[in-house]
N, CA, C and O atoms as a Maestro MAE file, in Angstrom:
{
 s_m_m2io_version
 :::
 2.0.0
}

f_m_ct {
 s_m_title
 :::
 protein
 m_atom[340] {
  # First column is atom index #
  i_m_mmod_type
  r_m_x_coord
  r_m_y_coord
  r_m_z_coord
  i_m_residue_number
  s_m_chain_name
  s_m_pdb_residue_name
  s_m_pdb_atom_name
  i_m_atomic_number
  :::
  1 25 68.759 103.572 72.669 1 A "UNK " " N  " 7
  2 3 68.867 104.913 73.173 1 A "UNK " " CA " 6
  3 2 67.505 105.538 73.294 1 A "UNK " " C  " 6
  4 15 68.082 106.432 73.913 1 A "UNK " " O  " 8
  5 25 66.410 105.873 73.294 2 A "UNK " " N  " 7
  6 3 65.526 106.445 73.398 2 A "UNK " " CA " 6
  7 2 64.929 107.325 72.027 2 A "UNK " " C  " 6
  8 15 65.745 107.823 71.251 2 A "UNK " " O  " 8
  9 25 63.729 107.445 71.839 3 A "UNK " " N  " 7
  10 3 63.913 108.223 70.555 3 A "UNK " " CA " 6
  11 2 63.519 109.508 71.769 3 A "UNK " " C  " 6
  12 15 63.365 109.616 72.986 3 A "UNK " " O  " 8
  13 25 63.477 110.446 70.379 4 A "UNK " " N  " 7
  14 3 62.960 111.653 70.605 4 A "UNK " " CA " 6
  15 2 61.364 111.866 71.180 4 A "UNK " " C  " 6
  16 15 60.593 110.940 71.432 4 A "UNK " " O  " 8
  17 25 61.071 113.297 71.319 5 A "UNK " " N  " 7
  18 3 59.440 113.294 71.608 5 A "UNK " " CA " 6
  19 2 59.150 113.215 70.094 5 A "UNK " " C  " 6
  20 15 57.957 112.968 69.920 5 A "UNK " " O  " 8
  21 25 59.752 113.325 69.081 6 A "UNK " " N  " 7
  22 3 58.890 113.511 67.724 6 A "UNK " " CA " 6
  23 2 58.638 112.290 66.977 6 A "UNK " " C  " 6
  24 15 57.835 112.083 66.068 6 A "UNK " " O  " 8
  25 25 59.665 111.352 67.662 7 A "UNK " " N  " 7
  26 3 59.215 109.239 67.305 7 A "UNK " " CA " 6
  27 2 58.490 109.251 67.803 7 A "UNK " " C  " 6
  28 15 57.638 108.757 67.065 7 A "UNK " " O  " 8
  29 25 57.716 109.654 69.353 8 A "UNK " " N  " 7
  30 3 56.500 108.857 69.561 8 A "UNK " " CA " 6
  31 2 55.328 109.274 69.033 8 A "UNK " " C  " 6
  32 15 55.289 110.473 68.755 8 A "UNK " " O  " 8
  33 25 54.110 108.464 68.759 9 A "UNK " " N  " 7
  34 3 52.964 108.585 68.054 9 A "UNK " " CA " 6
  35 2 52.340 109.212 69.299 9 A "UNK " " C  " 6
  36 15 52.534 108.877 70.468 9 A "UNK " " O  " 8
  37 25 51.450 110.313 68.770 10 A "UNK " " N  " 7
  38 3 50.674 110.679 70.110 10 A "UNK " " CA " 6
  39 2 49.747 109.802 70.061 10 A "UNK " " C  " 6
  40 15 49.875 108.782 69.383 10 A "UNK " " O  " 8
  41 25 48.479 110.114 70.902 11 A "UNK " " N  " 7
  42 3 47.531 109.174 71.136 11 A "UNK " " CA " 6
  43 2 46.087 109.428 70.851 11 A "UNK " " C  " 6
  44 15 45.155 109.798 71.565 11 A "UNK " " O  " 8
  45 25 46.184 109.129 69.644 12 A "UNK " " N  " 7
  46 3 44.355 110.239 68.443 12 A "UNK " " CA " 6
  47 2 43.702 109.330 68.979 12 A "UNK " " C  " 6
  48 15 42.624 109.891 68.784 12 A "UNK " " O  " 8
  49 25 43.295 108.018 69.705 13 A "UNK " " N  " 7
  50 3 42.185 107.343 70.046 13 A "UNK " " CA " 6
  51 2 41.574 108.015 71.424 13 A "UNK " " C  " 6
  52 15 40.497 107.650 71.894 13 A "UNK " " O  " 8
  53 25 42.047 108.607 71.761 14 A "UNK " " N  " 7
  54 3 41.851 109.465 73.745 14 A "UNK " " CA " 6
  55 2 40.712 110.206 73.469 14 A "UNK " " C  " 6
  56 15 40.731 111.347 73.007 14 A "UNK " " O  " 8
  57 25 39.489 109.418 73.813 15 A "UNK " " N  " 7
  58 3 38.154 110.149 74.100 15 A "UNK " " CA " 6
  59 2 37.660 111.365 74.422 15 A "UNK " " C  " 6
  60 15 37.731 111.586 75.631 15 A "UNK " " O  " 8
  61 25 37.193 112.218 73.787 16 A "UNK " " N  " 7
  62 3 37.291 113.637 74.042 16 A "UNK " " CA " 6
  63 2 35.806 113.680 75.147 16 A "UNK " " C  " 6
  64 15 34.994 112.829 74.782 16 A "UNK " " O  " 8
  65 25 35.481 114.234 75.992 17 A "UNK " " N  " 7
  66 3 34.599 114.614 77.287 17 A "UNK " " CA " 6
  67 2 33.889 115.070 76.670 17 A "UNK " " C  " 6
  68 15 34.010 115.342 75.475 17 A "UNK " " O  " 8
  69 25 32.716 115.303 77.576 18 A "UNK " " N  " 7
  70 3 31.535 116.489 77.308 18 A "UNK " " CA " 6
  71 2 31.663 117.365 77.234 18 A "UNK " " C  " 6
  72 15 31.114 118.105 76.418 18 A "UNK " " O  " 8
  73 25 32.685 117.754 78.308 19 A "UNK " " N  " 7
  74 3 32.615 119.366 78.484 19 A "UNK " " CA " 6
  75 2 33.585 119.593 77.524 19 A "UNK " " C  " 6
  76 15 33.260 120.600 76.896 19 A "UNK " " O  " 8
  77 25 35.025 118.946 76.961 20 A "UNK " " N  " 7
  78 3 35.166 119.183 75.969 20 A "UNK " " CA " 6
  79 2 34.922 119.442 74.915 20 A "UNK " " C  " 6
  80 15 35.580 120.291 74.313 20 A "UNK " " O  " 8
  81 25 33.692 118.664 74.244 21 A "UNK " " N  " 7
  82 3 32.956 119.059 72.839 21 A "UNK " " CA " 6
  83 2 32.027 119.847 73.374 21 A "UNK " " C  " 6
  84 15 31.312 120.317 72.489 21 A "UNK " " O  " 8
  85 25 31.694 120.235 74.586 22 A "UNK " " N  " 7
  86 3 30.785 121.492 74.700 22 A "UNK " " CA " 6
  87 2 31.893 122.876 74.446 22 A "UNK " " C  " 6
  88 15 31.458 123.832 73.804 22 A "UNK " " O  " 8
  89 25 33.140 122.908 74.915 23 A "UNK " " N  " 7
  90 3 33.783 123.876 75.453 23 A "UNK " " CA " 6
  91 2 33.647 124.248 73.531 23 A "UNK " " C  " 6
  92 15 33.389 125.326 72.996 23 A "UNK " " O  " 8
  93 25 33.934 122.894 72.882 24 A "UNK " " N  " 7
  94 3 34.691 123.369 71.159 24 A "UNK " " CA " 6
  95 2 33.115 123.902 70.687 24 A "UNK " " C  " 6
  96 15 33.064 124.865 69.923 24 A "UNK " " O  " 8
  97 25 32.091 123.390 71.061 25 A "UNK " " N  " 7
  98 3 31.075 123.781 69.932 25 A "UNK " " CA " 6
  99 2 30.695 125.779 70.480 25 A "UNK " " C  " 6
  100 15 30.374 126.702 69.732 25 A "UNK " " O  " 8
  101 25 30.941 125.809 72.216 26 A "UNK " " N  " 7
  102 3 31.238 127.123 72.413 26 A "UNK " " CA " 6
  103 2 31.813 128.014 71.525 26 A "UNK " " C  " 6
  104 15 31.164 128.905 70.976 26 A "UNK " " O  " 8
  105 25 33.109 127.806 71.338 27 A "UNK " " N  " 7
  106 3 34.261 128.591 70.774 27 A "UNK " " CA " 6
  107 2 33.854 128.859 69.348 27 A "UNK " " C  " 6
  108 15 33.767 130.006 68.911 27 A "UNK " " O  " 8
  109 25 33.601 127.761 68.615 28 A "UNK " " N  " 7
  110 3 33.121 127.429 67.142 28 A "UNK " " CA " 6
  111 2 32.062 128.899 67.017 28 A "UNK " " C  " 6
  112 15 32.371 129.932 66.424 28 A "UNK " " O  " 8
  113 25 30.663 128.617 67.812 29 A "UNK " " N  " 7
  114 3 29.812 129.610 68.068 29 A "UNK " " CA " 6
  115 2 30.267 130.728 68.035 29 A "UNK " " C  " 6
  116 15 30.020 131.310 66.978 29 A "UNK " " O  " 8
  117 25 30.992 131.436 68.952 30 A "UNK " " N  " 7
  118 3 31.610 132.905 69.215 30 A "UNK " " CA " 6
  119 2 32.454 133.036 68.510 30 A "UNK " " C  " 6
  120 15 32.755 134.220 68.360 30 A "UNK " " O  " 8
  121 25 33.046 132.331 67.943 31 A "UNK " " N  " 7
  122 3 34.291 132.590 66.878 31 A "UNK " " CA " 6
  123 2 33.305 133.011 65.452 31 A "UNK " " C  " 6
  124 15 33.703 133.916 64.719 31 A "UNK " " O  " 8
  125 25 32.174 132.371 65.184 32 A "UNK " " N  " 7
  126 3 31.273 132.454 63.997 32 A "UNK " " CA " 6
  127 2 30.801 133.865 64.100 32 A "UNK " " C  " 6
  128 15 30.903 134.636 63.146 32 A "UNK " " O  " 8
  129 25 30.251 134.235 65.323 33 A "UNK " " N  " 7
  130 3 29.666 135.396 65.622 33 A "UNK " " CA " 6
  131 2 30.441 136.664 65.569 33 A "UNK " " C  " 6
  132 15 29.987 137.761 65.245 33 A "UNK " " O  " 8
  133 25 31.731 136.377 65.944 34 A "UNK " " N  " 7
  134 3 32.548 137.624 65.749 34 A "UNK " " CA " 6
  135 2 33.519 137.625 64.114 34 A "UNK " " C  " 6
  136 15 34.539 138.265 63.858 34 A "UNK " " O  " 8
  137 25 32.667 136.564 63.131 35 A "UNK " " N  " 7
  138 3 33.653 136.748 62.062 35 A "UNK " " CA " 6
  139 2 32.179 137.370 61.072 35 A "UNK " " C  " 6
  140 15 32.213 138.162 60.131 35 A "UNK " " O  " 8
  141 25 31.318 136.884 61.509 36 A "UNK " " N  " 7
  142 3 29.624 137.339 60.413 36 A "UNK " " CA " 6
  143 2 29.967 139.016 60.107 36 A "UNK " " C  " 6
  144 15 30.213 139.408 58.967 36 A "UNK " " O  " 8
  145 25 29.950 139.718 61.022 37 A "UNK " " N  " 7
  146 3 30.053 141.276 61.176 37 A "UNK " " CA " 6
  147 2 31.069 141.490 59.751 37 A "UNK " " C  " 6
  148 15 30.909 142.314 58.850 37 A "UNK " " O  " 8
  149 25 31.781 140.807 59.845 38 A "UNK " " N  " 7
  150 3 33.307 141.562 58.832 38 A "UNK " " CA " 6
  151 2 32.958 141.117 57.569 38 A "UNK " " C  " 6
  152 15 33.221 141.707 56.521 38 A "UNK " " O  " 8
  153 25 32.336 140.020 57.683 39 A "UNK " " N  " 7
  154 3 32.420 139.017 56.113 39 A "UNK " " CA " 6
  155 2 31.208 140.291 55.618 39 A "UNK " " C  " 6
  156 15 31.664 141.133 54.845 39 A "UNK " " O  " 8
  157 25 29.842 140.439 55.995 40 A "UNK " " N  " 7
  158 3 29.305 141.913 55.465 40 A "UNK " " CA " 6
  159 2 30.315 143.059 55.018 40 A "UNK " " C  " 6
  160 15 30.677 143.175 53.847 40 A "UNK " " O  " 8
  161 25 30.687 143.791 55.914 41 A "UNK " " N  " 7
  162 3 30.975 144.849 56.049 41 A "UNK " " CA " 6
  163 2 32.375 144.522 55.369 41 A "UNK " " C  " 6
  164 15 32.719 145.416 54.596 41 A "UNK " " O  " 8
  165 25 33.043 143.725 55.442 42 A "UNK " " N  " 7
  166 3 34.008 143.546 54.244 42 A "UNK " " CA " 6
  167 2 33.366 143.239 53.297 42 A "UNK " " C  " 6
  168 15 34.301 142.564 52.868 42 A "UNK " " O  " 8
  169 25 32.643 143.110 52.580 43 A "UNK " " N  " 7
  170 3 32.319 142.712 51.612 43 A "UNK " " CA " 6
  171 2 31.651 144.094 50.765 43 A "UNK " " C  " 6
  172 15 31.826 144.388 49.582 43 A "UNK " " O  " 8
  173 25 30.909 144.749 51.705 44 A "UNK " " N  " 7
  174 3 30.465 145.959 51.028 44 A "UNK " " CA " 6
  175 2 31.450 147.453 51.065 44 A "UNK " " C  " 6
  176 15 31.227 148.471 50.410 44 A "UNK " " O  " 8
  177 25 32.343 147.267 51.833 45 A "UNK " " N  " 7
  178 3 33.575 148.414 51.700 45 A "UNK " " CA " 6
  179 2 34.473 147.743 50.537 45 A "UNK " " C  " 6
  180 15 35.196 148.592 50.015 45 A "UNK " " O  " 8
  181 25 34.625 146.445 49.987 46 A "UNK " " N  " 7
  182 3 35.448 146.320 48.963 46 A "UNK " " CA " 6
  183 2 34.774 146.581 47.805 46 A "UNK " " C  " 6
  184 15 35.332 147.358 47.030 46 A "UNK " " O  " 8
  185 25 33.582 146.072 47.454 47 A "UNK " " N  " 7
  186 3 32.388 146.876 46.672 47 A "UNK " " CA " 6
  187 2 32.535 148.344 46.209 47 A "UNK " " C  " 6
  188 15 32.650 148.725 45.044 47 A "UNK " " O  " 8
  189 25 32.513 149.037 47.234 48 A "UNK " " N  " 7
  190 3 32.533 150.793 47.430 48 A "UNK " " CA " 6
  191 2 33.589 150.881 47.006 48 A "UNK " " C  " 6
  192 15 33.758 151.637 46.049 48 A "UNK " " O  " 8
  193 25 34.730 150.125 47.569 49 A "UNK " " N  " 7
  194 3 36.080 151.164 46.783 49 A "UNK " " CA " 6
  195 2 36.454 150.512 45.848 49 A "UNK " " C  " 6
  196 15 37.666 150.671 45.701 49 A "UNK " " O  " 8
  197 25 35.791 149.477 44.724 50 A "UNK " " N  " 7
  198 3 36.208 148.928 43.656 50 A "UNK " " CA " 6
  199 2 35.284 150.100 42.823 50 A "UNK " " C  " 6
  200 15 35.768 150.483 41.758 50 A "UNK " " O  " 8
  201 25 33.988 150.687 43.246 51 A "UNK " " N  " 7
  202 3 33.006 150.984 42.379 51 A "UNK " " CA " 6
  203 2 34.130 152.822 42.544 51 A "UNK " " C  " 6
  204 15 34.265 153.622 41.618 51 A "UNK " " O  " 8
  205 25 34.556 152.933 43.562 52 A "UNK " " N  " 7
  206 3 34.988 154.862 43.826 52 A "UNK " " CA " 6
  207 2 36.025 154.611 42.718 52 A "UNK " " C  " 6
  208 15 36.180 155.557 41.946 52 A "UNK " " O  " 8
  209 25 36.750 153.531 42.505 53 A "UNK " " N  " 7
  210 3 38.431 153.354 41.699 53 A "UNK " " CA " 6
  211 2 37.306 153.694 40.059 53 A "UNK " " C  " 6
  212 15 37.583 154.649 39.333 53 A "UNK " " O  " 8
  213 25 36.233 152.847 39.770 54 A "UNK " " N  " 7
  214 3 35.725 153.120 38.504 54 A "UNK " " CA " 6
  215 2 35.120 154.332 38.016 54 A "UNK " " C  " 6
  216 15 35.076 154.745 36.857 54 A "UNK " " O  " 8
  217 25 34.502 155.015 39.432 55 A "UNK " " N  " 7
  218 3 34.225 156.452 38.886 55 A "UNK " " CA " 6
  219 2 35.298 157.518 39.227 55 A "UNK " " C  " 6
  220 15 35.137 158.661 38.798 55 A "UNK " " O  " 8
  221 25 36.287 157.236 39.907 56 A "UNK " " N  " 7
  222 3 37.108 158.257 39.657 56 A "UNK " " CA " 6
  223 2 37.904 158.335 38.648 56 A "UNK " " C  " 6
  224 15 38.384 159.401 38.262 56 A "UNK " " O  " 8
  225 25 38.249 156.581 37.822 57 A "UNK " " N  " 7
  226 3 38.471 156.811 36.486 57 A "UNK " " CA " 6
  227 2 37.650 157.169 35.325 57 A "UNK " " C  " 6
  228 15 38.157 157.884 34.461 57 A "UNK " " O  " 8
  229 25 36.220 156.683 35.180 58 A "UNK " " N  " 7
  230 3 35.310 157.181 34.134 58 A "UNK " " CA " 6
  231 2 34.482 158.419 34.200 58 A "UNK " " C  " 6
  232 15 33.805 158.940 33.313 58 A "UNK " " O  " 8
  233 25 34.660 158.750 35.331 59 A "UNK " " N  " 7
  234 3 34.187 160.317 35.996 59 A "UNK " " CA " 6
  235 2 32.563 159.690 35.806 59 A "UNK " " C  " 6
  236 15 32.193 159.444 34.657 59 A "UNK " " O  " 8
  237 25 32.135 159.579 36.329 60 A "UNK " " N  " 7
  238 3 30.583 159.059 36.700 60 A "UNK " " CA " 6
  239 2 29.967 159.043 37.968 60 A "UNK " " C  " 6
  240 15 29.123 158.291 38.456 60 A "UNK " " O  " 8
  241 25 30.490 159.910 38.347 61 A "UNK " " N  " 7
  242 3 30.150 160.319 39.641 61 A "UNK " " CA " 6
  243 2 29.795 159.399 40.813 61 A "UNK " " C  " 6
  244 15 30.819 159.024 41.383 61 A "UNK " " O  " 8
  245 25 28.478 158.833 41.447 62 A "UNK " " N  " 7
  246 3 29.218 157.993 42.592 62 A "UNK " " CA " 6
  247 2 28.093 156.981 41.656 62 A "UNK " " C  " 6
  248 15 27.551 156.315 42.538 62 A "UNK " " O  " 8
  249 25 27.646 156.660 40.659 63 A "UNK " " N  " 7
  250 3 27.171 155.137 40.043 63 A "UNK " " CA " 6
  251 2 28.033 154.463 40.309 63 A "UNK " " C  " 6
  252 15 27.534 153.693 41.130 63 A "UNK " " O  " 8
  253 25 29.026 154.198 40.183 64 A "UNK " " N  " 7
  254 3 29.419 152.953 40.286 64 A "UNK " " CA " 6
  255 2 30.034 152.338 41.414 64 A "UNK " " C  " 6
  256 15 30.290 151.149 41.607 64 A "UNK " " O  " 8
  257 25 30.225 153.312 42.108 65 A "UNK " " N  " 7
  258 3 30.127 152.889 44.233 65 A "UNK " " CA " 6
  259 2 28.832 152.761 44.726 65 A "UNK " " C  " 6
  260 15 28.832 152.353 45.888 65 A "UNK " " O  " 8
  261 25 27.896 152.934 44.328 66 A "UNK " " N  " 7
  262 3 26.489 152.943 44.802 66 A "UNK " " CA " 6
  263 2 26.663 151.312 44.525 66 A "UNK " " C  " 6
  264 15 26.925 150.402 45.312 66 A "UNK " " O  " 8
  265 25 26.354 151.303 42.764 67 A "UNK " " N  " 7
  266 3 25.658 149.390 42.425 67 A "UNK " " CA " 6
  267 2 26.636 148.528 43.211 67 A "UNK " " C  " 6
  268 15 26.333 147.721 44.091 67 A "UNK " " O  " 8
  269 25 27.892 148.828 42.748 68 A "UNK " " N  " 7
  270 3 29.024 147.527 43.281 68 A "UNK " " CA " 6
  271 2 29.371 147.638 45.461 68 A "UNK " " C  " 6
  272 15 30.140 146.969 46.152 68 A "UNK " " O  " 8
  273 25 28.657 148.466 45.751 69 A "UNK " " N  " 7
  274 3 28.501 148.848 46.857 69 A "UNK " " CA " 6
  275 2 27.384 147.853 47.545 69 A "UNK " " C  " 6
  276 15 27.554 147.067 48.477 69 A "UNK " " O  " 8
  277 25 26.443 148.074 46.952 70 A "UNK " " N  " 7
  278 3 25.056 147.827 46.977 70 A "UNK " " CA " 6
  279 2 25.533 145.594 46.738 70 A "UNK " " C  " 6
  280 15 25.472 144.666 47.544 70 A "UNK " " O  " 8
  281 25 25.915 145.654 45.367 71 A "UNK " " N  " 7
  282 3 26.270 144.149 45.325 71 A "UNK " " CA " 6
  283 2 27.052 143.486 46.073 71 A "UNK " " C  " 6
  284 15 27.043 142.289 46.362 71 A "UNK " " O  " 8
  285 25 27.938 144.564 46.469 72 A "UNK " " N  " 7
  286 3 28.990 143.556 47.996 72 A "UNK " " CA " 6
  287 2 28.174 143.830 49.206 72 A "UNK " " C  " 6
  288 15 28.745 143.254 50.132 72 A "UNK " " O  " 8
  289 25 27.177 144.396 49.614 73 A "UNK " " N  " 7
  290 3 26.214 144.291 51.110 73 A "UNK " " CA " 6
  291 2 25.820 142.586 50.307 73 A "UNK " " C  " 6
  292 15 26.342 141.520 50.632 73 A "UNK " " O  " 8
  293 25 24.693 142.809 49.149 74 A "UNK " " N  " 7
  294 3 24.174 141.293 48.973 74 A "UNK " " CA " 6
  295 2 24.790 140.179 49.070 74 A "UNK " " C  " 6
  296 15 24.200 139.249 49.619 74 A "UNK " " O  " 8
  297 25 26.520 139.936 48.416 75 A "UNK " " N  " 7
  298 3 27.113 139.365 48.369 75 A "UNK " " CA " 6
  299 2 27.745 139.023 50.038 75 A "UNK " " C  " 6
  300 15 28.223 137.901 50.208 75 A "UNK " " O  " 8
  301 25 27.736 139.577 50.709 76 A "UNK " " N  " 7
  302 3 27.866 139.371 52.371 76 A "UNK " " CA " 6
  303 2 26.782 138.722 52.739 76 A "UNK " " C  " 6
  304 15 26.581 137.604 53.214 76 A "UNK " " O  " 8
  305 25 26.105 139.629 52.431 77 A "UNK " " N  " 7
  306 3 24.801 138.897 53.151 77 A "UNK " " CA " 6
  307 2 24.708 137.365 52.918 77 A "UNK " " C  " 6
  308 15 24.875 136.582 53.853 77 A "UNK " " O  " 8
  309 25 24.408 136.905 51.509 78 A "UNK " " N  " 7
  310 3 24.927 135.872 50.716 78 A "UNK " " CA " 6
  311 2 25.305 134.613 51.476 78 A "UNK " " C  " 6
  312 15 24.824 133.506 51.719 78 A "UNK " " O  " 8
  313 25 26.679 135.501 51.800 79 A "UNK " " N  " 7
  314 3 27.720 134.488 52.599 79 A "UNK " " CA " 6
  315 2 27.293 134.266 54.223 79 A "UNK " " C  " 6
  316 15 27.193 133.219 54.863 79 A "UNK " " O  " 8
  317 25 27.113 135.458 54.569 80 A "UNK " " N  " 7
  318 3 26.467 135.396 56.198 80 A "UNK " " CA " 6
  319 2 25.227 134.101 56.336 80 A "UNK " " C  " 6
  320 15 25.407 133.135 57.077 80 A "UNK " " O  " 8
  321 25 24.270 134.237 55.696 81 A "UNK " " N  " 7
  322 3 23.123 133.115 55.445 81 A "UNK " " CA " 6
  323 2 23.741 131.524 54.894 81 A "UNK " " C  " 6
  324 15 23.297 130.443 55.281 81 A "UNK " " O  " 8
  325 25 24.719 131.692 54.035 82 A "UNK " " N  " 7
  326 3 25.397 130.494 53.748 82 A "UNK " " CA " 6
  327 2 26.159 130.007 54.911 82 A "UNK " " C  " 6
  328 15 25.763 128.931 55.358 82 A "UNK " " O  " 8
  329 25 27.069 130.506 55.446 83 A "UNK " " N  " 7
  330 3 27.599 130.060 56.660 83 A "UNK " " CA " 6
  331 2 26.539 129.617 57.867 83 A "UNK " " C  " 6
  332 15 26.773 128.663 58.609 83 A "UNK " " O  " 8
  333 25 25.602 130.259 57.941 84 A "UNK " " N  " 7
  334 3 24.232 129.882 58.679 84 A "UNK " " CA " 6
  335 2 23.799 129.118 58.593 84 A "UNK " " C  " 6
  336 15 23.432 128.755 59.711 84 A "UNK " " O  " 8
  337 25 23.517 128.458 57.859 85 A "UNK " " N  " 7
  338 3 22.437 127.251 57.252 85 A "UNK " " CA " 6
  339 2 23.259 125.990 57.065 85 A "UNK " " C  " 6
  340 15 22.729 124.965 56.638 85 A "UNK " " O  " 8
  :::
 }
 m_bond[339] {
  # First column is bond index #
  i_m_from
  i_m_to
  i_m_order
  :::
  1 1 2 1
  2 2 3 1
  3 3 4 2
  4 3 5 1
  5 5 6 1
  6 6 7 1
  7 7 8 2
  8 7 9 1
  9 9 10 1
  10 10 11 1
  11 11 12 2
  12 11 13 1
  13 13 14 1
  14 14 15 1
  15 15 16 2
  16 15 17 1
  17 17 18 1
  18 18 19 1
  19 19 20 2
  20 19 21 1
  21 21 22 1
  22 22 23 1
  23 23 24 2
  24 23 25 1
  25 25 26 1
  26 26 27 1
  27 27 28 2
  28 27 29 1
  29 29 30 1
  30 30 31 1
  31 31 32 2
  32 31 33 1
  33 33 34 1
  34 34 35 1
  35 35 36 2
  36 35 37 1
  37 37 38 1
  38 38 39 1
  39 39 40 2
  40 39 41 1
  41 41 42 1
  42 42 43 1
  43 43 44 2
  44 43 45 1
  45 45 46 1
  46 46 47 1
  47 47 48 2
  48 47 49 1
  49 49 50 1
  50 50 51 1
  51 51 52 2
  52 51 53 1
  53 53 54 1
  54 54 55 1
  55 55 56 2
  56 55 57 1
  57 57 58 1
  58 58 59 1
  59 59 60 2
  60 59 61 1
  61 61 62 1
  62 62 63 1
  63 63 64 2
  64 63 65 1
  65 65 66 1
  66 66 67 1
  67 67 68 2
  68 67 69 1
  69 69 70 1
  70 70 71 1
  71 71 72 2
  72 71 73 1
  73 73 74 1
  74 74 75 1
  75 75 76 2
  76 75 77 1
  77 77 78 1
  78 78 79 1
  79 79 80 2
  80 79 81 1
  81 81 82 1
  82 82 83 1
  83 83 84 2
  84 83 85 1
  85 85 86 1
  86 86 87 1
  87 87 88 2
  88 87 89 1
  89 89 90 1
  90 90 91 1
  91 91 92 2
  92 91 93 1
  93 93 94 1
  94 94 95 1
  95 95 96 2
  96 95 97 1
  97 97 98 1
  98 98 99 1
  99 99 100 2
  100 99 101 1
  101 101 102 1
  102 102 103 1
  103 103 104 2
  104 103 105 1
  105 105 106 1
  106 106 107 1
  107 107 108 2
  108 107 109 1
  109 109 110 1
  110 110 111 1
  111 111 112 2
  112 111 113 1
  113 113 114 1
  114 114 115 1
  115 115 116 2
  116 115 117 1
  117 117 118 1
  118 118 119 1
  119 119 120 2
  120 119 121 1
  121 121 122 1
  122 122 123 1
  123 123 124 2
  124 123 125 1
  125 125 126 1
  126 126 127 1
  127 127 128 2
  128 127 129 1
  129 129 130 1
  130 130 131 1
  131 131 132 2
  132 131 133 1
  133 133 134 1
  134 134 135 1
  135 135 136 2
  136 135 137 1
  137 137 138 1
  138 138 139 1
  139 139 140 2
  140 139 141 1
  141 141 142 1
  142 142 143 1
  143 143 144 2
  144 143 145 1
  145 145 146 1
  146 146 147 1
  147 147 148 2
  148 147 149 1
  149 149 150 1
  150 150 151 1
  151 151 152 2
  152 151 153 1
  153 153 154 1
  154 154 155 1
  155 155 156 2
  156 155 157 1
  157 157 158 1
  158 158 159 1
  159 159 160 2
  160 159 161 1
  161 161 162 1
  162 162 163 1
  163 163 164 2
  164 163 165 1
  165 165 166 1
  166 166 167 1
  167 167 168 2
  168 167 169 1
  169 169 170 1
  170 170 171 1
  171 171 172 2
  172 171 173 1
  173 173 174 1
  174 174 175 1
  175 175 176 2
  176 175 177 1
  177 177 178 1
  178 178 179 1
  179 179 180 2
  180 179 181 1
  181 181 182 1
  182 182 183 1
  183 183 184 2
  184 183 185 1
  185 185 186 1
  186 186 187 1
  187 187 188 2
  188 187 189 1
  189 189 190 1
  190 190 191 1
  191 191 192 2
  192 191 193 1
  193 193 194 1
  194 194 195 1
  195 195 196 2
  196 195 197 1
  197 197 198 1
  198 198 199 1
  199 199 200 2
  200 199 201 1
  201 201 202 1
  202 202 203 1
  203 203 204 2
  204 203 205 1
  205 205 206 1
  206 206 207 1
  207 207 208 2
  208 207 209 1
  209 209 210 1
  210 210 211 1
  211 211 212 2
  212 211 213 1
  213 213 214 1
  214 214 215 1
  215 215 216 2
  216 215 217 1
  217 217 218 1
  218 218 219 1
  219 219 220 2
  220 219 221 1
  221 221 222 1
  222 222 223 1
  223 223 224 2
  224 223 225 1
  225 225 226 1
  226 226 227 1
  227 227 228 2
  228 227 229 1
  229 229 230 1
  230 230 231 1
  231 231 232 2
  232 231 233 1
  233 233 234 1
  234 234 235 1
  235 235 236 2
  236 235 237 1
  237 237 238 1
  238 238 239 1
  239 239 240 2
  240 239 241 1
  241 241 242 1
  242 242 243 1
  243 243 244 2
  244 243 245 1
  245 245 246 1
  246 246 247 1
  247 247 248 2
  248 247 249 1
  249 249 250 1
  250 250 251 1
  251 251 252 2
  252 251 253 1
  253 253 254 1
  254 254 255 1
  255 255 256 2
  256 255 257 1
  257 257 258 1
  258 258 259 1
  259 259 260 2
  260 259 261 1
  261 261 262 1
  262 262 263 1
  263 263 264 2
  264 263 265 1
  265 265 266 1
  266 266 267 1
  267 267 268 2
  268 267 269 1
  269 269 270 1
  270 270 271 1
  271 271 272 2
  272 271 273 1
  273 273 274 1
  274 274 275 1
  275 275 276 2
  276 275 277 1
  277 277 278 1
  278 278 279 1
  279 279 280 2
  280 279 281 1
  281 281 282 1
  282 282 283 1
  283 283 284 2
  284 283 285 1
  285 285 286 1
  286 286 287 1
  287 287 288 2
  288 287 289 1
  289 289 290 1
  290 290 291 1
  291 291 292 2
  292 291 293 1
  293 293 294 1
  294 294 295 1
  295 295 296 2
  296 295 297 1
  297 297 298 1
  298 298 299 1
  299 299 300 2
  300 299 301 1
  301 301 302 1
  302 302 303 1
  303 303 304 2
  304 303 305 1
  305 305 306 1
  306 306 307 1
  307 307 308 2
  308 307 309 1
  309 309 310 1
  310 310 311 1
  311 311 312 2
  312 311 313 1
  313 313 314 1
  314 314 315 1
  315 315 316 2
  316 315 317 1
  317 317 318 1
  318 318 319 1
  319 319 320 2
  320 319 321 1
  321 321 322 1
  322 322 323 1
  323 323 324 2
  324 323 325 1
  325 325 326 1
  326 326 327 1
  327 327 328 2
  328 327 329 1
  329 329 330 1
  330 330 331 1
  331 331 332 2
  332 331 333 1
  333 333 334 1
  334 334 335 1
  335 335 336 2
  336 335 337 1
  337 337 338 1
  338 338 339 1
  339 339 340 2
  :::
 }
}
């Protein structure tokens, strides 16, 4: 009787083109570029509002959104240069 499409093995040996691994190392690129921005800027808004949750409980006014603010920009950054390299 025939099997299904899900018996047959596809075919992973099928030579991928140039312009194919050009098109993927494209995408790879712009996909990197539009995720760098957030991995910062997420990183230092979770900072800020972990450090606002500690001074609005210990009343310390904005210390502790400043440092842990300040450590999630580095900690982006961090990661931005790690993903880079």
């Amino acid at each position: 009787m025939g099997g299904s499409a899900l018996d047959k093995e596809p075919n992973a040996t099928k030579p991928t083109s140039a312009k194919a691994q050009q098109a993927k190392r494209a995408f790879t690129t712009v996909e990197l570029a539009l995720e760098l921005p957030f991995t910062i800027v997420g990183a230092m808004v979770l900072g800020g509002v972990l450090g606002y949750l500690l001074d609005y409980r210990f009343h310390t006014g904005r210390a502790f959104t400043l440092i842990l603010g300040g450590m999630g920009f580095i900690a982006g950054l961090r990661e931005v240069i790690r993903r880079l390299t």
